[in-house]
C-alpha positions as semicolon CSV with decimal commas, in nm:
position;residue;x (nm);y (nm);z (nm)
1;X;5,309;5,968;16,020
2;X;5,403;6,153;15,690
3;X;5,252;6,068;15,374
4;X;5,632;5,982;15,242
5;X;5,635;5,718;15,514
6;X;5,394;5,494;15,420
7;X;5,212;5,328;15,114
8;X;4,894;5,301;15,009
9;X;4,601;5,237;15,032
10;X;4,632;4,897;14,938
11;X;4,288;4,788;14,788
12;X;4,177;4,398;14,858
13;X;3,843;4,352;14,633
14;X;3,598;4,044;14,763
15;X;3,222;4,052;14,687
16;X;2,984;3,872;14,869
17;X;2,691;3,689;14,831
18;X;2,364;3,871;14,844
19;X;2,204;3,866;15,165
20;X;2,526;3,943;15,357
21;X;2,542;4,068;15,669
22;X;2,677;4,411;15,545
23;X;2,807;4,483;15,940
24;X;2,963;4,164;15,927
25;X;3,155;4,207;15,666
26;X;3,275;4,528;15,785
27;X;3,371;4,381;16,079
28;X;3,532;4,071;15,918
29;X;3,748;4,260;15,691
30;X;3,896;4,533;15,929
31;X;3,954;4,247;16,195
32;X;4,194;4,074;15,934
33;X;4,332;4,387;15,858
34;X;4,445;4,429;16,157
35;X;4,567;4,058;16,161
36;X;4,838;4,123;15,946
37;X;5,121;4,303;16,143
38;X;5,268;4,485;15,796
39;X;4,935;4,714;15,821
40;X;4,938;5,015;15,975
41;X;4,698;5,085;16,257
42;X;4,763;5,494;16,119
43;X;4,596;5,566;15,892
44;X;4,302;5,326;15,960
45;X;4,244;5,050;15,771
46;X;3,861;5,126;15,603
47;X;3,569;4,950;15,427
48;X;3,443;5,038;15,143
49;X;3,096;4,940;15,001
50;X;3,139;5,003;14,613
51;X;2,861;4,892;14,467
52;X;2,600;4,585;14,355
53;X;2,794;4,326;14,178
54;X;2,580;4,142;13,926
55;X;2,617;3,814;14,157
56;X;2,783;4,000;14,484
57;X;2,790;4,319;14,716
58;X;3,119;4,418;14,630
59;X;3,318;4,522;14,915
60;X;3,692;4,710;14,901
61;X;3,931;4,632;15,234
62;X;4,187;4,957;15,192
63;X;4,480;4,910;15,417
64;X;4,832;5,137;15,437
65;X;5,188;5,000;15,504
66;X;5,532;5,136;15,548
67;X;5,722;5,145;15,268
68;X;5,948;4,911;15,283
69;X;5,730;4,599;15,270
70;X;5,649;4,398;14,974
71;X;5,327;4,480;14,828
72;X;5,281;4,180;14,723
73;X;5,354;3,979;15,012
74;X;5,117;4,126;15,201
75;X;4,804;4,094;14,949
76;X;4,829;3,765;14,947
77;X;4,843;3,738;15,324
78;X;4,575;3,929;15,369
79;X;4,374;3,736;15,112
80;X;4,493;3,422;15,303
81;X;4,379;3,584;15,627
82;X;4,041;3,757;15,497
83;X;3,943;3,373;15,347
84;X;4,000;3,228;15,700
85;X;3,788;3,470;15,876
86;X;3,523;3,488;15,602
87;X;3,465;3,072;15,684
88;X;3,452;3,161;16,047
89;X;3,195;3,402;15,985
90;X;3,005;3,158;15,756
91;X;3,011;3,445;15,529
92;X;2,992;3,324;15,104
93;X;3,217;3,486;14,913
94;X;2,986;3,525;14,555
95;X;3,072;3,355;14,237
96;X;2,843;3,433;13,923
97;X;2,519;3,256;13,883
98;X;2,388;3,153;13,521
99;X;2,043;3,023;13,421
100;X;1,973;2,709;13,191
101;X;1,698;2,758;12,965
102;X;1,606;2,419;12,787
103;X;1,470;2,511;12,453
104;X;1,280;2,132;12,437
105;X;1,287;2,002;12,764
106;X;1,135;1,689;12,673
107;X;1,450;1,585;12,468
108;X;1,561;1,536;12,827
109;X;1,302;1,332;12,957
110;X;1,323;1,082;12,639
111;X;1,701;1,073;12,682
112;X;1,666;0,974;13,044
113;X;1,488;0,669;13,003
114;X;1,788;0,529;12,750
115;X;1,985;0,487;13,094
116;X;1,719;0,371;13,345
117;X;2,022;0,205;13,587
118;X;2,215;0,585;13,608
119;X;1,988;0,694;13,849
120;X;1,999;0,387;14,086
121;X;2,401;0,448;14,038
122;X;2,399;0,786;14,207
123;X;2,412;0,777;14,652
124;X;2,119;0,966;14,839
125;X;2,346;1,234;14,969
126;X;2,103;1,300;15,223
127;X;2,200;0,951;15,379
128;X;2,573;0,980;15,383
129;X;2,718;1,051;15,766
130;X;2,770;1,447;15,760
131;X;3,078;1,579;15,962
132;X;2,943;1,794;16,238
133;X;3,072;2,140;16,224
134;X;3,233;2,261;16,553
135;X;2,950;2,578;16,678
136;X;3,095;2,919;16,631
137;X;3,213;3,003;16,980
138;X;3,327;3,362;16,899
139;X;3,077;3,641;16,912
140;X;3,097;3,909;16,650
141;X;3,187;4,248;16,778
142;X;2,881;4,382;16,629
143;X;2,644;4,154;16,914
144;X;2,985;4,224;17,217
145;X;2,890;4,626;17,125
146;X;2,529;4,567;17,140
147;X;2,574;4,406;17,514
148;X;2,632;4,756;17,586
149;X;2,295;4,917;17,707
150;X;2,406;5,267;17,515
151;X;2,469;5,082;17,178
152;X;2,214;4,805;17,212
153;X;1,951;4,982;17,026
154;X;2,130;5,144;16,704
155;X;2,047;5,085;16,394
156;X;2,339;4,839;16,140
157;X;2,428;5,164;16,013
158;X;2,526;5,355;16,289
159;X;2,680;5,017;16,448
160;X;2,877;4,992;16,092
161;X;3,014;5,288;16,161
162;X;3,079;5,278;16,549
163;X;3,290;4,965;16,444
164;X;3,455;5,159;16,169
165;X;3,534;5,426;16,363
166;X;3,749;5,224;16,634
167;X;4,009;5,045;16,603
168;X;4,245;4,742;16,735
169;X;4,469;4,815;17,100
170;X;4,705;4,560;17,106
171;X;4,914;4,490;17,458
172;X;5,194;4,244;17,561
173;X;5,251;4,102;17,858
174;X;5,232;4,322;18,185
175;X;5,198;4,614;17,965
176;X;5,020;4,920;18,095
177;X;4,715;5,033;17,963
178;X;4,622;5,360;18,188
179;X;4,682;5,473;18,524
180;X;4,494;5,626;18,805
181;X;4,386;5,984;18,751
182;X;4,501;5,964;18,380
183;X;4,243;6,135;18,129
184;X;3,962;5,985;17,943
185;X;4,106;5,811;17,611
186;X;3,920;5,553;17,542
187;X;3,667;5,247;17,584
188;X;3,773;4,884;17,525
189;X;3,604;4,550;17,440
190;X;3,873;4,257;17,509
191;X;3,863;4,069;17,224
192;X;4,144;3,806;17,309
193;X;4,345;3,781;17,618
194;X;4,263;3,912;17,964
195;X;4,364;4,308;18,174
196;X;4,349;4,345;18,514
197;X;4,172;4,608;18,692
198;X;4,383;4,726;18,990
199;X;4,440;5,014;19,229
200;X;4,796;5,082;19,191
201;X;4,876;5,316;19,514
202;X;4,713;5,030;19,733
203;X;4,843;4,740;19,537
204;X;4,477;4,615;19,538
205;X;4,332;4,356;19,274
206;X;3,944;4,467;19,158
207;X;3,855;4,288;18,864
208;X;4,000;4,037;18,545
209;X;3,816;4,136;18,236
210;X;3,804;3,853;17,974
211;X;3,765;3,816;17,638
212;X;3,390;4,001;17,549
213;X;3,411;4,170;17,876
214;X;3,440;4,608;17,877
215;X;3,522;4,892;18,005
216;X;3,608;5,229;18,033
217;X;3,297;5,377;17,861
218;X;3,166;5,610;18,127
219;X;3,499;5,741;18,204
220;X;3,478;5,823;17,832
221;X;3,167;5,952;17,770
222;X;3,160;6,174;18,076
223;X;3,463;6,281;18,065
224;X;3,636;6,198;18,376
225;X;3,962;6,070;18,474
226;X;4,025;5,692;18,563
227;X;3,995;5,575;18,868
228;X;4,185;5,238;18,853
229;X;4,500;5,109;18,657
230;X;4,441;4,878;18,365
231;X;4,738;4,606;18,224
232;X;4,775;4,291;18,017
233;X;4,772;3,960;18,190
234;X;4,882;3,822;17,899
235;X;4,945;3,945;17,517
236;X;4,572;4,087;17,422
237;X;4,405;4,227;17,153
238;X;4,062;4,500;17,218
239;X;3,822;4,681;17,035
240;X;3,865;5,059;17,149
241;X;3,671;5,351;17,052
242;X;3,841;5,708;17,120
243;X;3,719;6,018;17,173
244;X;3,766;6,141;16,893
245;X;3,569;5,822;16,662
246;X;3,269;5,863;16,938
247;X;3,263;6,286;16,886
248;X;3,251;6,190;16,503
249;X;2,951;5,952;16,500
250;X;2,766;6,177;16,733
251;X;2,844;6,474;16,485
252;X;2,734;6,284;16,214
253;X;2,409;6,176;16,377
254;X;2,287;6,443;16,674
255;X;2,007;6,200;16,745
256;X;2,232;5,943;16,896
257;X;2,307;6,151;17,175
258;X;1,975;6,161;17,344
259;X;1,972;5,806;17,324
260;X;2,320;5,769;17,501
261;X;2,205;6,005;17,771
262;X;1,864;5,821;17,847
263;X;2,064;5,498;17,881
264;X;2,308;5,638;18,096
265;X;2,074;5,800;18,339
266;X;1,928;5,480;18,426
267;X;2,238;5,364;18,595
268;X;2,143;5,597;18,898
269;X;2,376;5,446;19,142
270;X;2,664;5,484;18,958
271;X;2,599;5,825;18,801
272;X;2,560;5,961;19,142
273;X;2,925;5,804;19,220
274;X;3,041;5,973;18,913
275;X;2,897;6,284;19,008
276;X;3,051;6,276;19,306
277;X;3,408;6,229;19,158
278;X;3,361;6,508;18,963
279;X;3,254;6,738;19,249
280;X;3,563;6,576;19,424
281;X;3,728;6,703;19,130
282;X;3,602;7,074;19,119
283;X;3,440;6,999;18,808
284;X;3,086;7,011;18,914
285;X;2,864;7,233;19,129
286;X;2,610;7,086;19,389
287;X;2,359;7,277;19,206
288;X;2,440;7,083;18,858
289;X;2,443;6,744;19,028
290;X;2,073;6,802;19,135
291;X;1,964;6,904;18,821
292;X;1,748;6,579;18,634
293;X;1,954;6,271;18,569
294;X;1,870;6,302;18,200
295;X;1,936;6,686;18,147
296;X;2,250;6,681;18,356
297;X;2,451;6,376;18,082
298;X;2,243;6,575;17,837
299;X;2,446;6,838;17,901
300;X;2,734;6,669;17,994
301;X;2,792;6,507;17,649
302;X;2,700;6,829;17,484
303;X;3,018;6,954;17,689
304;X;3,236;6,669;17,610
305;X;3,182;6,618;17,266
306;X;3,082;6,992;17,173
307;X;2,768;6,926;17,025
C-alpha cells in the first residue's frame, strides 16, 4: 500500500504501573489494535517502549489507517478498547504518586483524640461481602507461544519480539486458509473461533483446532509444502507468524536457531515423516536424511532462513 494511501502512525500514549509485565503489555496493546477494524493490518501496528515515566513505564501503541477515517474517531475507540483489555489483563494503568511529609506529626495525634467517636463511625472494610471476580479464562499469547516446545524456553525479550513480529489472520465463515501442496506461509495460534484440518482430494475430516490450539509451524520452519487444507468453521481470529517475521528474529539473534533445531530434533517420529515428504518431493537426498537429526534442521534452517 502507498504511503499516499494511508495515515499515520497514529500514536496512543498509556503508561503503566511499575512492575508491568512489559510482554504483556505488548501483547495487550497490539491485540486492541487489531480490535479496531479502521487499523490497518499493513503497515503493522507496533509498540513502542519510550521511556521511565516518573510514576509509569510509558508505552506508545502506533497504529496506521486509510485516509479517509476520522482520526479522531478512532483514538477514542481505541482508548475505549485498550482500557477494556488492560482490566482483562489486570494490568494498572499508572497515575502519579506523592509523599506526605508531616512536619509535627504529633499535632495529629492530639487532634485525633478531640473526635474519639470518628473512628468507631468508619466500617472495617475488611468485613464488608467482596464481589468475587470471575477467574481470567483467557490465556495470554505470550504463555499459548510458550506451549510450543521451540519457543518455550526464550527469554521476554525475544518472546516480545516474536509477538511483535506476527500479526492478526482474520477468517469468515468457510473461508480458506491454505490448500494441499501450497507453500510454507505461515504458523497460526487460534485465538478465537475454530479451522478444520481436512484432506481436500479425499473429502476426509483430520482434526478441529480450537481456540489456543496450533499449527503449521514445521511446515514453516522446514520449509515444506502443506499437506492438508485448513478453513474457518466459523468467523476466527489467529496469531500467525510468517516467514519473513521468523527469518527476522533469527537474524537478529543467531543463537535462537540452535535452540529451534535441538527442539525440533526431538520429535524423531515426525521429522523422519517430514523427511520423507521431502525426499518424496526431490528435495532431499538419502544421504542428507541420514545425516544427525540435529545437524540435518541445523542445516535445514540455515537453508530456509539464509542464515
Amino acid at each position: 500500500m502507498s504511503a499516499e494511501r494511508y495515515h499515520g502512525p497514529i500514536k496512543i500514549s498509556v503508561g503503566v504501573a511499575y512492575g508491568s509485565d512489559t510482554v504483556l503489555v505488548t501483547e495487550t496493546r497490539l491485540d486492541s489494535a487489531y480490535r479496531e477494524p479502521a487499523v490497518l493490518d499493513n503497515p503493522r501496528p507496533r509498540v513502542i517502549f519510550i521511556g521511565f515515566g516518573n510514576s509509569s513505564l510509558d508505552f506508545q501503541l502506533w497504529v496506521y489507517v486509510k485516509k479517509i477515517y476520522g482520526i479522531l474517531a478512532i483514538k477514542s475507540s481505541l482508548h475505549f478498547i485498550i482500557d477494556y483489555n488492560f482490566r482483562q489483563h489486570n494490568i494498572t494503568i499508572a497515575f502519579p504518586q506523592r509523599d506526605l511529609w508531616l512536619r509535627n506529626p504529633e499535632d495529629l495525634t492530639g487532634r485525633s483524640q478531640l473526635y474519639p467517636k470518628l473512628e468507631s463511625d468508619v466500617p472495617n472494610i475488611d468485613k464488608l461481602p467482596q464481589k468475587q471476580l470471575p477467574a481470567q479464562q483467557t490465556l495470554s499469547l505470550s504463555s499459548l507461544l510458550r506451549r510450543l516446545c521451540y519457543f518455550e524456553n526464550f527469554k521476554d525479550l525475544y518472546l516480545r519480539e516474536l509477538i511483535e513480529l506476527g500479526y492478526r489472520r482474520r477468517l469468515q465463515a468457510s473461508e480458506m486458509l491454505f490448500r494441499e501442496e501450497d507453500p510454507e506461509d505461515a504458523f497460526y495460534i487460534v485465538l478465537s473461533g475454530s479451522v478444520e484440518i481436512f484432506l481436500e482430494n479425499l473429502n476426509k475430516h483430520l482434526a478441529t483446532l480450537s481456540s489456543g490450539q496450533f499449527f503449521g509451524e514445521l511446515s514453516l520452519m522446514l520449509g515444506i509444502t502443506r499437506t492438508a487444507s485448513a478453513r474457518a468453521l466459523e468467523e476466527t481470529i489467529m496469531f500467525a507468524l510468517d516467514h519473513n517475521g521468523l527469518e527476522k528474529l533469527l537474524h537478529e539473534h543467531p543463537e535462537l536457531s540452535e535452540s529451534i533445531a535441538i527442539e525440533i530434533a526431538k520429535h524423531q517420529e515426525e521429522l523422519s515423516q517430514r523427511q520423507q515428504e521431502l525426499q518424496a518431493m526431490g528435495l532431499l537426498s538419502e544421504t542428507e536424511s541420514q545425516k544427525n537429526p540435529v545437524d540435518w534442521v541445523r542445516s535445514r534452517l540455515k537453508e530456509i532462513f539464509s542464515l
